[in-house]
Biopython code that builds the backbone (N, CA, C, O; Angstrom):
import numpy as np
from Bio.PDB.StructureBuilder import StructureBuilder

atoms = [
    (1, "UNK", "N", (111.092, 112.181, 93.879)),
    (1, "UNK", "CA", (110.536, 111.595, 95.080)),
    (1, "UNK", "C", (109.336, 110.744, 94.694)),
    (1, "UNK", "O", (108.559, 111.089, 93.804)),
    (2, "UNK", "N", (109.215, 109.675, 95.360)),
    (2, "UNK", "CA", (107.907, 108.665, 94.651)),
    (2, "UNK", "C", (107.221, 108.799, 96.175)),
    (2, "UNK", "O", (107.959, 109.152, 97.095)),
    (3, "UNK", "N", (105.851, 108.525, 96.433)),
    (3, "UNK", "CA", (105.604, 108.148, 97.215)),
    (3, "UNK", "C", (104.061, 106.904, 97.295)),
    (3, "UNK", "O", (103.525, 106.355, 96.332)),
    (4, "UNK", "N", (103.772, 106.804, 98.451)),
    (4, "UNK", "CA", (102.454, 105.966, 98.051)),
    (4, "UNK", "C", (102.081, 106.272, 99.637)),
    (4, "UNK", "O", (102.920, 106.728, 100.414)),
    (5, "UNK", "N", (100.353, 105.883, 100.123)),
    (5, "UNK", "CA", (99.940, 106.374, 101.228)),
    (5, "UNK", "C", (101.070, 106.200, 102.176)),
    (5, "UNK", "O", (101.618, 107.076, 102.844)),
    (6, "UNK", "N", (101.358, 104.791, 102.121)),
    (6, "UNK", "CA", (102.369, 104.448, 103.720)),
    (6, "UNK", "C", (103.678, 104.824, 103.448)),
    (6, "UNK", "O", (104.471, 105.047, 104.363)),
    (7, "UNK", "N", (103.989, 104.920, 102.226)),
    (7, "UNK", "CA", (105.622, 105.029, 101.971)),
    (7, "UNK", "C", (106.223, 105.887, 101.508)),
    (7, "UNK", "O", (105.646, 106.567, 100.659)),
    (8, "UNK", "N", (107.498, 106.182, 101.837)),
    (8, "UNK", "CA", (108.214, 108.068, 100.808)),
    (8, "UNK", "C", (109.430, 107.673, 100.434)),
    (8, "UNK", "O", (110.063, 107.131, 101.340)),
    (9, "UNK", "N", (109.983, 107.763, 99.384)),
    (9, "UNK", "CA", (111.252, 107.789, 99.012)),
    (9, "UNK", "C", (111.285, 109.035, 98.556)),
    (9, "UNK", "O", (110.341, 109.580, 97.985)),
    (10, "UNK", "N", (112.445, 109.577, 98.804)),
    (10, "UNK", "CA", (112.758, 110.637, 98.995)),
    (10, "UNK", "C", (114.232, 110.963, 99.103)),
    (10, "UNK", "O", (114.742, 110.833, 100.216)),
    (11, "UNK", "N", (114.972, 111.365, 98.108)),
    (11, "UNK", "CA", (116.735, 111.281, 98.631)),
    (11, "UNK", "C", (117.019, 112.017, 99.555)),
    (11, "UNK", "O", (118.147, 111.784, 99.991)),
    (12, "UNK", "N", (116.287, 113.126, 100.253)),
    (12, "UNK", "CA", (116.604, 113.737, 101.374)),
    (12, "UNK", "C", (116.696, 113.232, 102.612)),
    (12, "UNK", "O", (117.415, 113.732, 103.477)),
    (13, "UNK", "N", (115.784, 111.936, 102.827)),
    (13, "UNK", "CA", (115.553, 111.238, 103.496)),
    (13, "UNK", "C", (116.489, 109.915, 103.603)),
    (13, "UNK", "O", (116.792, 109.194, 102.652)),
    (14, "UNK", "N", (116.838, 109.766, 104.790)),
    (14, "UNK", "CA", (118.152, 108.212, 104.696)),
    (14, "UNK", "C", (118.497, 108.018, 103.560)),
    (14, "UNK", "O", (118.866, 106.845, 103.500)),
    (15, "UNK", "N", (118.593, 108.500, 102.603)),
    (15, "UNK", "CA", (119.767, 108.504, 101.226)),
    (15, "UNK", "C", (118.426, 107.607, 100.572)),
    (15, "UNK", "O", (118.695, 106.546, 100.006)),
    (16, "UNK", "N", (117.558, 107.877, 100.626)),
    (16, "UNK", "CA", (116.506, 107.676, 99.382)),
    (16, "UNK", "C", (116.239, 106.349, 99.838)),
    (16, "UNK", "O", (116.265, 105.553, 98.899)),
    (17, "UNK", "N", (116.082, 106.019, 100.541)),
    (17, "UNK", "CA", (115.977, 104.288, 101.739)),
    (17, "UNK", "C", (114.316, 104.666, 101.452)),
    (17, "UNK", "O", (113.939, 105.790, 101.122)),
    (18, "UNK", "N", (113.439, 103.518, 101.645)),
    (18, "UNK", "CA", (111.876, 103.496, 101.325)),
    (18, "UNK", "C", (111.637, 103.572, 102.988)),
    (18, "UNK", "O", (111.996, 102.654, 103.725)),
    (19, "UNK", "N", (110.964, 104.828, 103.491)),
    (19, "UNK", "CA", (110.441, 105.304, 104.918)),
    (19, "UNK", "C", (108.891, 105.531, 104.976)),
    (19, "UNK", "O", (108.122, 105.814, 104.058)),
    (20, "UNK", "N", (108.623, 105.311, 106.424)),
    (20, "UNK", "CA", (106.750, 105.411, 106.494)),
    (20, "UNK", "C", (107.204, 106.630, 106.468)),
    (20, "UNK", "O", (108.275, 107.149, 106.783)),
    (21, "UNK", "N", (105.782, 107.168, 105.853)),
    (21, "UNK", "CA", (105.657, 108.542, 105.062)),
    (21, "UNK", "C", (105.686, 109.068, 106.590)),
    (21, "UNK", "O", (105.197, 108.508, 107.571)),
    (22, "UNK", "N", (106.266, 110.079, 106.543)),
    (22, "UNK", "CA", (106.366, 111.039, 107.556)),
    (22, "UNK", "C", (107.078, 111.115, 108.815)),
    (22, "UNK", "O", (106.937, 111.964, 109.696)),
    (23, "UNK", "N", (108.021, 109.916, 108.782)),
    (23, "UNK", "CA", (108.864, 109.770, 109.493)),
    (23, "UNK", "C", (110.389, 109.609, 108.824)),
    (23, "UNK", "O", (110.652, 110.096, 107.725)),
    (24, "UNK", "N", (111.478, 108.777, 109.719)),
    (24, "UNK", "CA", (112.669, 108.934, 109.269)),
    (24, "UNK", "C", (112.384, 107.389, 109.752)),
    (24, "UNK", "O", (113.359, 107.176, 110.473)),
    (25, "UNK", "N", (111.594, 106.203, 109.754)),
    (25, "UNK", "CA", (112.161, 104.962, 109.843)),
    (25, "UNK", "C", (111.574, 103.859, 108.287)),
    (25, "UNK", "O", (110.501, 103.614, 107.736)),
    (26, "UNK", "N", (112.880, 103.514, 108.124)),
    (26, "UNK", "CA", (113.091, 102.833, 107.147)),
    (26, "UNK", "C", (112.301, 101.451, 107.128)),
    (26, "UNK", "O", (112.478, 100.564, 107.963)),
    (27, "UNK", "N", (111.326, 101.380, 105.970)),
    (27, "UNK", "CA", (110.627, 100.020, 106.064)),
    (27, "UNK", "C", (110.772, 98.829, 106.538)),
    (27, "UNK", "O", (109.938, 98.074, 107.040)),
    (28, "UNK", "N", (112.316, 98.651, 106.279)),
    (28, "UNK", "CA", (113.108, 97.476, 106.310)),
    (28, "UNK", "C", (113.628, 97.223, 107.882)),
    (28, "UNK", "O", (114.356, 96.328, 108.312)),
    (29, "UNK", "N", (113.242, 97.898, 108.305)),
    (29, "UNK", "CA", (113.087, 97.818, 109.923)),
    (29, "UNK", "C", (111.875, 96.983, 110.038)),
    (29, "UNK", "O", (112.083, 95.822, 110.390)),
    (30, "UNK", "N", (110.619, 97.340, 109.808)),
    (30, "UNK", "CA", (109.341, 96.475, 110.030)),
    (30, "UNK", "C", (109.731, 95.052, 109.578)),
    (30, "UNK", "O", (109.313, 94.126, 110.272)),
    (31, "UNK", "N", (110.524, 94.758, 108.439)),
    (31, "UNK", "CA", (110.456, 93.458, 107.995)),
    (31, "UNK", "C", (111.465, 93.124, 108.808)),
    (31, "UNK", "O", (111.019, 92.232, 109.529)),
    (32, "UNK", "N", (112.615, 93.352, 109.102)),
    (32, "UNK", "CA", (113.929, 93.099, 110.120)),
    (32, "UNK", "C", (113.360, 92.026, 111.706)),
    (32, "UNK", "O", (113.558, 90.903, 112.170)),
    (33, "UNK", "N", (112.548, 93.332, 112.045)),
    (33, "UNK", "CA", (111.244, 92.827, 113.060)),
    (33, "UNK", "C", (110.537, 91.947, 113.154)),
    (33, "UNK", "O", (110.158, 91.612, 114.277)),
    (34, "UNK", "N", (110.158, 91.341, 112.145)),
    (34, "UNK", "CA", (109.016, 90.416, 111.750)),
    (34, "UNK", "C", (109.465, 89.142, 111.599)),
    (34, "UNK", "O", (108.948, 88.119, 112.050)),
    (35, "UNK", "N", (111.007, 89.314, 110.576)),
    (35, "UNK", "CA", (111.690, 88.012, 110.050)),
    (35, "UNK", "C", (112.525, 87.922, 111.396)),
    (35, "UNK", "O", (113.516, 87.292, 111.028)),
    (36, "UNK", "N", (112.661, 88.146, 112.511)),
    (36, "UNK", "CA", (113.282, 88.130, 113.943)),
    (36, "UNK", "C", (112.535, 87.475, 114.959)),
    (36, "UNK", "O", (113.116, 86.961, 115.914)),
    (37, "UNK", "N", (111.378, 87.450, 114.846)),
    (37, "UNK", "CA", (110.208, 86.903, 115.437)),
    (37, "UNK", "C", (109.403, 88.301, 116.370)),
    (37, "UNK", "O", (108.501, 88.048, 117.169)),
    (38, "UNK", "N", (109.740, 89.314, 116.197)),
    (38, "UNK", "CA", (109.199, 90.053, 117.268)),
    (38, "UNK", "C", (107.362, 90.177, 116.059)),
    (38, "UNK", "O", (106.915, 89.730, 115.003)),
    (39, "UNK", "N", (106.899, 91.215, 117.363)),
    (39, "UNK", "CA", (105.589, 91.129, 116.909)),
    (39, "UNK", "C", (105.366, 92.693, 116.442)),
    (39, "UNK", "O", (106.140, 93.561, 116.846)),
    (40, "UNK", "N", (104.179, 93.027, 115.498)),
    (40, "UNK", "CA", (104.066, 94.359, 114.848)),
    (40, "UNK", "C", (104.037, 95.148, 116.302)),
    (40, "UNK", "O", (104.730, 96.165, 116.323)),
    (41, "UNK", "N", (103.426, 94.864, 117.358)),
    (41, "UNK", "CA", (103.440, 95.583, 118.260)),
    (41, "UNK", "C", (104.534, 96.176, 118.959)),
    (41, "UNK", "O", (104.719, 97.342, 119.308)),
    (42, "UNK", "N", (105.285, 95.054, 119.107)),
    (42, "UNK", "CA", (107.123, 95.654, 119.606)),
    (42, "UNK", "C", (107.897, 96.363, 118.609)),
    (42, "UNK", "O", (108.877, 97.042, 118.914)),
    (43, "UNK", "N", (107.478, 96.219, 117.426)),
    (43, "UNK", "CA", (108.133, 97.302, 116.437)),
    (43, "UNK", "C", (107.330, 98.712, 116.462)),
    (43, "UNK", "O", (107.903, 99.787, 116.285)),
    (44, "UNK", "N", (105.888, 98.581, 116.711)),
    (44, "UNK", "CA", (105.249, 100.262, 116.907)),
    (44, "UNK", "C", (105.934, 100.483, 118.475)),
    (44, "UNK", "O", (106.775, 101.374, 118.355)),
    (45, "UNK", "N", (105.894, 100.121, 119.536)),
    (45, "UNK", "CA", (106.287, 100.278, 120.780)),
    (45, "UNK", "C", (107.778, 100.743, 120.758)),
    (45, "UNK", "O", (107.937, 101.325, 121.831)),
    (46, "UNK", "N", (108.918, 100.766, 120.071)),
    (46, "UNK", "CA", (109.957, 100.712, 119.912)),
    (46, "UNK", "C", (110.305, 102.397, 118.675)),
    (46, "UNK", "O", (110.958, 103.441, 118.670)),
    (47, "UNK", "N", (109.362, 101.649, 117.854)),
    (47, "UNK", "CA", (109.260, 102.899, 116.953)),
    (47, "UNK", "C", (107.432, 104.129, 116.837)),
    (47, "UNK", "O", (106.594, 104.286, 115.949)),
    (48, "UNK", "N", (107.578, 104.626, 118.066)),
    (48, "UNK", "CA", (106.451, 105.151, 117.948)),
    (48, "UNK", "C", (105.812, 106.323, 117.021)),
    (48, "UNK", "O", (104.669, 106.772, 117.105)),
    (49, "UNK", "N", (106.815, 106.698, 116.136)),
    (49, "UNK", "CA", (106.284, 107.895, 114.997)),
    (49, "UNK", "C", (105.705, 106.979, 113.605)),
    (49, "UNK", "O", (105.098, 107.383, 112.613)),
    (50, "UNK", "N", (106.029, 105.993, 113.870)),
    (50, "UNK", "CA", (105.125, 105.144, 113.312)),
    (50, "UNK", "C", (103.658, 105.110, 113.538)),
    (50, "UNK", "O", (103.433, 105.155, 114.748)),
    (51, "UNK", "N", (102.617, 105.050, 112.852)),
    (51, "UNK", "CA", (101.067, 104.411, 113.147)),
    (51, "UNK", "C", (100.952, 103.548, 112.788)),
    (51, "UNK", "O", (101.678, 103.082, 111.909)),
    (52, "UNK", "N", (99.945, 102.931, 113.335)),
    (52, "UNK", "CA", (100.008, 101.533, 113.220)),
    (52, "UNK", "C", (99.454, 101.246, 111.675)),
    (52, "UNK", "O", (99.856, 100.391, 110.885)),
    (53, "UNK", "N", (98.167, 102.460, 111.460)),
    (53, "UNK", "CA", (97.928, 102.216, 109.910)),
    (53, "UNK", "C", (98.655, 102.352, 109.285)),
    (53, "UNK", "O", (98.401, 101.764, 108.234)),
    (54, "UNK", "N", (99.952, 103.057, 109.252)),
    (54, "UNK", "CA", (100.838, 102.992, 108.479)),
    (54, "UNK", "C", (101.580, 101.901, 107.998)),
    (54, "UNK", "O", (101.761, 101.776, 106.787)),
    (55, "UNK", "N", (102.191, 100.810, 109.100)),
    (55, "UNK", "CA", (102.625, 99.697, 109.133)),
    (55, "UNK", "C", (101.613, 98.616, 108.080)),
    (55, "UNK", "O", (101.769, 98.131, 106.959)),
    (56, "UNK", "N", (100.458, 98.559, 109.196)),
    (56, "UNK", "CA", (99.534, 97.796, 108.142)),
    (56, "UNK", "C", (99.128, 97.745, 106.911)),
    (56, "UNK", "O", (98.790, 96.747, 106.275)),
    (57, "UNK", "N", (99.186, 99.512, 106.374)),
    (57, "UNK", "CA", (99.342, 99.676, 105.216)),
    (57, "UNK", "C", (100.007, 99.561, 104.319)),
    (57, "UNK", "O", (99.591, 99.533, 103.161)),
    (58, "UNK", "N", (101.323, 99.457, 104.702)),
    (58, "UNK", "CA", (102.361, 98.790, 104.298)),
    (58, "UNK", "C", (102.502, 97.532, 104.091)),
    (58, "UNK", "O", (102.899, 97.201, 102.974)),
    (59, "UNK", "N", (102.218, 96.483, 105.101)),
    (59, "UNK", "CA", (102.076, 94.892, 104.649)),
    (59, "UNK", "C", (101.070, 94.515, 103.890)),
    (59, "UNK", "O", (101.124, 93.519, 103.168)),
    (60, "UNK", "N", (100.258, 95.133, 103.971)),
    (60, "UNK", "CA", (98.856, 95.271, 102.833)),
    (60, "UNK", "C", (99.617, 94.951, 101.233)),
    (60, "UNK", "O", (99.921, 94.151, 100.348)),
    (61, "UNK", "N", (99.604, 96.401, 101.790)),
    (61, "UNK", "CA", (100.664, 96.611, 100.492)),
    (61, "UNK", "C", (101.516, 95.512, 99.265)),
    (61, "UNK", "O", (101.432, 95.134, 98.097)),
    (62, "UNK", "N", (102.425, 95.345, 100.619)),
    (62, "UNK", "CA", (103.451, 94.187, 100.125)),
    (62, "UNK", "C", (103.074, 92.545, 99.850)),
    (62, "UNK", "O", (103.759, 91.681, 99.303)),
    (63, "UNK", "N", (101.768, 92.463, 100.422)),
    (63, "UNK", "CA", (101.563, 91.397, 100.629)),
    (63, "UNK", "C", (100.591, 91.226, 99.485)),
    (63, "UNK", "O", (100.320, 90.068, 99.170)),
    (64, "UNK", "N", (99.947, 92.364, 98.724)),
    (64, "UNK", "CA", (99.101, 92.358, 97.790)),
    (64, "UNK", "C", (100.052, 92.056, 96.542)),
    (64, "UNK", "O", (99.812, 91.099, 95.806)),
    (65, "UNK", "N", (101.287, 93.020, 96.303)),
    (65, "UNK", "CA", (102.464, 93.194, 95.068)),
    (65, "UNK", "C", (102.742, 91.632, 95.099)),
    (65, "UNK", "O", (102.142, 90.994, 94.234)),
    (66, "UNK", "N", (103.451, 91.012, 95.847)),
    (66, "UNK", "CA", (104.260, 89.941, 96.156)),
    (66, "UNK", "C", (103.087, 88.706, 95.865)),
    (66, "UNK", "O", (103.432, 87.585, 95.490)),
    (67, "UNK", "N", (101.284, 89.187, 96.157)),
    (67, "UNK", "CA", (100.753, 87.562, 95.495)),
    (67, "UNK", "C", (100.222, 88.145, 93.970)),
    (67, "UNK", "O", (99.818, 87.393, 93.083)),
    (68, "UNK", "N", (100.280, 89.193, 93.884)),
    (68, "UNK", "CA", (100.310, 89.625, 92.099)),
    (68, "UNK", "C", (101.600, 88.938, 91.421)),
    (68, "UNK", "O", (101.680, 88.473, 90.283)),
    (69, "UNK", "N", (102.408, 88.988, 92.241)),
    (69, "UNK", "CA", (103.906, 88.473, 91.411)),
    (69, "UNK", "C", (103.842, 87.171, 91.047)),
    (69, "UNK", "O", (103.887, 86.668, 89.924)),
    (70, "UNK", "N", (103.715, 86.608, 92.280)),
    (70, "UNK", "CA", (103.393, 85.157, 92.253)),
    (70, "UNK", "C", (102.358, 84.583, 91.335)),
    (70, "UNK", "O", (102.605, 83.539, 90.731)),
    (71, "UNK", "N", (101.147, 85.239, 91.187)),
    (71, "UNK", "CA", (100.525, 84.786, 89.836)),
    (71, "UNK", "C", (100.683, 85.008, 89.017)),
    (71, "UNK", "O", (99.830, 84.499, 88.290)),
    (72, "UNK", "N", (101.692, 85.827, 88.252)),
    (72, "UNK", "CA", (102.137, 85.722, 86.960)),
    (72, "UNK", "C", (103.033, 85.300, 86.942)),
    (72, "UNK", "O", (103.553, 85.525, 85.849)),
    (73, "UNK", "N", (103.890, 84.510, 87.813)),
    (73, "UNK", "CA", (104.705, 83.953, 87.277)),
    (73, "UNK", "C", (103.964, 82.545, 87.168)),
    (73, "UNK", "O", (104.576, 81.962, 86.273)),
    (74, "UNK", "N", (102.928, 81.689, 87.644)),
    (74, "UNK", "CA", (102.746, 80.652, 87.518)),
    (74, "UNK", "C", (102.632, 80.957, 86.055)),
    (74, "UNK", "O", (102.396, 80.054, 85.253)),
]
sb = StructureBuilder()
sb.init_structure("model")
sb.init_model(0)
sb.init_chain("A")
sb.init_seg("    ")
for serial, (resi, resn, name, xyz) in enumerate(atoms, 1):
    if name == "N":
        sb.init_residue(resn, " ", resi, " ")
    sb.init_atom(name, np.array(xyz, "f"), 0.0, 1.0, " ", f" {name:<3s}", serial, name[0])
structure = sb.get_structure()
């Protein structure tokens, strides 16, 4: 099982799918949401065992990995 503050993988969990820690919804829902046009708010409103720090902590997250990536590849 790996985890990190916002996130759990876990094979017990949706077949090892990356979930906010402590729930059963799959990250890839938040991004599903986002790349759809809805707003972080209609995805916590929709999915409420979510927190919102969780979410945020999560794009934090991703958004930190993804401009680390990007500078090494320049």
């Amino acid at each position: 099982m790996r985890t990190s503050s916002s996130v759990k993988i876990d094979p017990q969990i949706m077949s090892g799918e990356p979930c906010f820690a402590g729930t059963r919804v799959p990250v890839r829902t938040l991004l599903d949401y986002l790349e759809g046009g809805d707003s972080l708010d209609e995805f916590l409103e929709d999915f409420p065992t979510v927190a919102r720090e969780l979410a945020v902590s999560f794009l934090e997250q991703s958004a930190a990995a993804m401009l680390a990536t990007i500078a090494h590849s320049i």
